[in-house]
N, C-alpha and C positions, 0 to 999 in steps of 0.2 A: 383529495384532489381528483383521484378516478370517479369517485361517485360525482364527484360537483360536477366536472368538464362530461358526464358520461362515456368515460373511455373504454375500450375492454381491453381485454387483460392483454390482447396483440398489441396494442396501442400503448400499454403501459412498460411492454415491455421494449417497445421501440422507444420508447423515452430514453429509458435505461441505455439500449444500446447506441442511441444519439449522443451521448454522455459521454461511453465509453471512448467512442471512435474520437470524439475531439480530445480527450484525454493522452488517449494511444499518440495523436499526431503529433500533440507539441513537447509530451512526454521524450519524443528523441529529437525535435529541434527546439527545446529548450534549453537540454541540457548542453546542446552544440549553442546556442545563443548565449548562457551563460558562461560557456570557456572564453568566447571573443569577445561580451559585452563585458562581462562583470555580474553573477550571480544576485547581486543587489536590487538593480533596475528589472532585470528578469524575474524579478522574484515580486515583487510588488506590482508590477505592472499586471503580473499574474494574476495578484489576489483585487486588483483593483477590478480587473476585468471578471475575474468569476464573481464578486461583489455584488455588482452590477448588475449582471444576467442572472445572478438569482434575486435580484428584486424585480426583474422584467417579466421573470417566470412567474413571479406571486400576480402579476396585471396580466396574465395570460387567458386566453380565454378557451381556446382550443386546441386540437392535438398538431396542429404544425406548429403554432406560435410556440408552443410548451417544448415538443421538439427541438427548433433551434435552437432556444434559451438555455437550455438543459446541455445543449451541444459546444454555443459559448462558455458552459459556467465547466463544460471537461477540458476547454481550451486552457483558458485561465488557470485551472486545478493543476495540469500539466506539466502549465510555465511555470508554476509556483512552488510543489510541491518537488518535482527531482532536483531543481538546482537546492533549494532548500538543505538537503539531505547532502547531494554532493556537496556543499559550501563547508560541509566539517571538513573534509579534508585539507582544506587551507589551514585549519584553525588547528589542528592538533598532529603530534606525529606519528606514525607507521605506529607504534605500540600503543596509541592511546586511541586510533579511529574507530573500533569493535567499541570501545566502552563508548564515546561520543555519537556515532550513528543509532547506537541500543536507547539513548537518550532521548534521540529525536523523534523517533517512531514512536516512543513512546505516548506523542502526542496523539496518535491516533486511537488508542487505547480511552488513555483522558477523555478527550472528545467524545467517543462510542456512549462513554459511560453519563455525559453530561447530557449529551442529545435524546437518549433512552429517557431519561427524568424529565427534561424541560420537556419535551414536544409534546407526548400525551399531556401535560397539564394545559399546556398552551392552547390544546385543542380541544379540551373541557372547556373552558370558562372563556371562548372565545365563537364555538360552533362552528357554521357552516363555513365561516369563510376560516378558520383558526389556521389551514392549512397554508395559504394566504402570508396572513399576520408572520408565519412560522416564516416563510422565506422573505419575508421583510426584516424582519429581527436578525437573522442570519447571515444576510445580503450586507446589511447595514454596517456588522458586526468585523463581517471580512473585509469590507471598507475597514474599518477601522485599523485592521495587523495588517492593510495595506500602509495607509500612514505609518504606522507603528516602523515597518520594515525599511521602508526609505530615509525615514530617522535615522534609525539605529543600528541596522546592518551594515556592515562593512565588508568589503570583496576577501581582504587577509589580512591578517595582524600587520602587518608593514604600516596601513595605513595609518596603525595608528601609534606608528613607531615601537610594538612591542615585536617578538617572537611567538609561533606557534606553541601552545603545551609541549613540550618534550624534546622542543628543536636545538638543535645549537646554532651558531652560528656560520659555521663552514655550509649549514644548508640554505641561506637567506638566500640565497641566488634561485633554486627552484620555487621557493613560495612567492617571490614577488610576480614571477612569472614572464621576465624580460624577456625570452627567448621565443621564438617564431611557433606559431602553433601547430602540430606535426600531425595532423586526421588522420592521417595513416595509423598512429599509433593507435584509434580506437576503431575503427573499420577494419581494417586488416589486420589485427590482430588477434593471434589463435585463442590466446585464455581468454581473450574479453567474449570471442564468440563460445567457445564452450562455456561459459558464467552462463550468456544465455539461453544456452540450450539447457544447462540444468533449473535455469528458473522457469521454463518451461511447467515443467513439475510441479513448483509453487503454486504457480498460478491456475493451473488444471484441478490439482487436485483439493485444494483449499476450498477453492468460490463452491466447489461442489456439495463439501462438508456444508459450508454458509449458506448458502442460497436453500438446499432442502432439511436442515439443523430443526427448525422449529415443527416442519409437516411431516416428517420422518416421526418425530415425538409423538405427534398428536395420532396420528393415521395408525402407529403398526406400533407403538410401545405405550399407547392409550395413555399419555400423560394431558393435561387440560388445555388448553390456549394460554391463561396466565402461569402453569407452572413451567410449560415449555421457554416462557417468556420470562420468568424469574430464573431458568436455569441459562437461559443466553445470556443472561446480563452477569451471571456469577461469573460464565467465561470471560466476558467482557474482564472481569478483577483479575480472574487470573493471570487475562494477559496484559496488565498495568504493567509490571514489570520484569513483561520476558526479552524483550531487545537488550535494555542495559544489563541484565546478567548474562545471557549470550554473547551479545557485544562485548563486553570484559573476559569471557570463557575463550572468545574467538583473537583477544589478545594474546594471549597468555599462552593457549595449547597450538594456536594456529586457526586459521581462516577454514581451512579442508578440513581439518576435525569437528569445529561447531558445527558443519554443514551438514557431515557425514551423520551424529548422532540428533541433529534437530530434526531431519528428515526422518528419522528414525521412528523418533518419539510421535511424530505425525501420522506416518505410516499405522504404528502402535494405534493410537488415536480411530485413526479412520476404522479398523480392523473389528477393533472394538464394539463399536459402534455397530458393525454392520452384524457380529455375530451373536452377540449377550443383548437381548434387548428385555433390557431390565432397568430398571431406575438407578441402582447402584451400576453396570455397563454403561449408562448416559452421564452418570456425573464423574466416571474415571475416565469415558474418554472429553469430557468437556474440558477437565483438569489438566488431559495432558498436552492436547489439544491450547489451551490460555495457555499453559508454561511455553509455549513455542511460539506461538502464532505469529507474531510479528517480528520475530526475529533474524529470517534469511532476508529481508528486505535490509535490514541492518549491516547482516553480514555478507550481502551485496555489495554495497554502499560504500561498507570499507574498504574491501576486496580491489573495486573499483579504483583507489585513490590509491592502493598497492601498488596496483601493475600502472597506470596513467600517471601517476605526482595528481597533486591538488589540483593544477589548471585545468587537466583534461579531462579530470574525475566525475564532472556532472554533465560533459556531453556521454563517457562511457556508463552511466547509472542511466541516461535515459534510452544508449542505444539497447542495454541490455531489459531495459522495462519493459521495451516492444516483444522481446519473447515473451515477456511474464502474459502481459496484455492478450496475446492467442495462444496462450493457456485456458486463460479466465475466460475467453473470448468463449471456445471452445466446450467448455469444462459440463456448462450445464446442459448443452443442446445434447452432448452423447448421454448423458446421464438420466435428461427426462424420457431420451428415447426407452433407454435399459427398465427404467422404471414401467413406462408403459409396455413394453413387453414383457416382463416380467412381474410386473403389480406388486412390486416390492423395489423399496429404494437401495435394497441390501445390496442388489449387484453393483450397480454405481460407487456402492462405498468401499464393494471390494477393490472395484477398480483405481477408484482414488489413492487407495491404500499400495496397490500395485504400481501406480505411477510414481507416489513418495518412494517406493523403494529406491526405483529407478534412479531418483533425483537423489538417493544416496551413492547408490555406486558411482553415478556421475561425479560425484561430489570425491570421492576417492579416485578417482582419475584425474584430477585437478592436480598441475603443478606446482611448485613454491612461485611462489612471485619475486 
């Protein structure tokens, strides 16, 4: 798409951050739209709208049109993907939301790993426009888990006369959600704001690892273009199923201890990486790196639906997103700096590594919910 539109790489990367910011916006008033409307409608209307905007984006022809479309399709991602995630908390209870959130994230894992395969083929045997085609198919596609969602989603098990996983009945009165909605509970309160100041860390330190993973390879540990790209994609496996084992970990031992040792393992990860650069140092920290990756967003998620109950759990997952979001925001503009003053990506990855610390000890300063 850069080559066809002739964009440069300012341009491309202002795409990106067009994306982001509509993403950041609705990410915290979706998940407040979801406590008042009903996660359902929120949640499809999401994917119907980013649907849409990226098939608008495949009829794009220049870098404003591409912009907006790309801005829409972070709107829609926003509205769809927090309440998503917060809607487990209706469906299951306090000891079972770690293993249900680990589940769901999961999809982004799957997804990584399906998108990797199809698009390069897509853009072989289709050429210059394949890029095009690619957000047509995709566009079309997310239309469709829109339909899918408004079907078949439901706000909480009441609806359909059952009980959550694990509930009794003395609780039906919080899940239905009859009681007056309290914003106070997720704005003014103290652990929902420290949640987000530790997913700050997440979000800082991760996009860092990602965003320079494959040029870090190539440039300073002389691995090829397709091996650096065959070892992203092993991550990609690894991290298939690290939310639901986390998530199930963060039942069982507690929400502050999954936190305390994922951060760790990440930390571990990044450290790695910046000191052995070695093939066997890139594939133990790639490994330890997949066994965690998407697992605080999980155990976010649940966390959230701890301190909030079900109702208020996907406006407090999207207010606490917004810190993740100027993490991420953040994460790579200090790091290309370090990089270019330093001509080496190693300091950045110290510093990644230093900031997961942080989001551990944060993480051990957490109270019980």
């Amino acid at each position: 798409m850069q080559s066809e539109l002739g964009l440069s790489n300012t341009e491309t990367g202002g795409i990106a951050t067009a994306n982001l910011i509509g993403y950041l916006i609705l990410s915290v008033s979706g998940g407040a739209l979801a406590a008042r409307y009903g996660p359902r409608i929120v949640i499809s209307t999401g994917l119907a709208i980013a649907g849409i905007s990226m098939i608008m984006t495949g009829f794009s022809n220049n870098f404003v049109t591409v912009s907006f479309w790309r801005a829409i399709t972070g709107i829609g991602s926003g509205a769809s993907n927090v309440p998503a995630i917060g809607l487990l908390a209706a469906w299951f209870a306090q000891h079972r939301r770690g293993l249900a959130s680990g589940i769901g994230v999961t999809g982004s894992s799957l997804a990584l790993i399906v998108l990797g395969i199809s698009v390069p083929y897509i853009l072989k045997i289709t050429g210059n426009e394949g890029w095009r085609i690619c957000w047509f198919i995709f566009g079309g596609f997310t239309i469709l888990l829109s339909a899918l969602s408004i079907t078949v989603l439901r706000n909480n098990p009441a609806e359909m006369g059952i009980l959550p996983v694990g509930v009794t009945e003395k609780t039906i009165t919080e899940i239905t959600g009859r009681d007056k909605l309290k914003w106070s509970k997720v704005y003014q309160s103290g652990k929902v704001w420290h949640l987000g100041i530790i997913y700050i860390a997440f979000g800082f330190s991760y996009i860092i690892y990602i965003t320079f993973f494959s040029k870090y390879l190539i440039s300073e540990i002389n691995f090829t273009q397709e091996a650096a790209g065959r070892l992203f994609m092993l991550m990609g496996w690894f991290s298939l199923f690290c939310g639901l084992i986390w998530g199930a970990f963060s039942d069982k031992f507690g929400r502050k201890t999954a936190l305390i040792i994922v951060y760790l393992i990440q930390s571990a990860s990044f450290l790695i990486f910046a000191l052995f650069q070695t093939c066997t140092g890139a594939i133990i920290s790639a490994f330890l790196f997949g066994i965690s990756a998407w697992s605080i967003p999980a155990i976010m998620a649940a966390t959230c639906g701890d301190i909030l109950g079900p109702k208020l759990a996907p406006a407090g997952l999207g207010f606490v997103t917004l810190f993740f979001g100027i993490g991420q925001a953040t994460g790579p503009g200090i790091a290309g700096m370090l990089a270019d003053t330093f001509h080496s990506f190693s300091p950045a990855l110290l510093l990644a590594s230093l900031v997961a610390i942080t989001g551990a000890i944060g993480s051990a300063m957490l109270r019980k919910t």
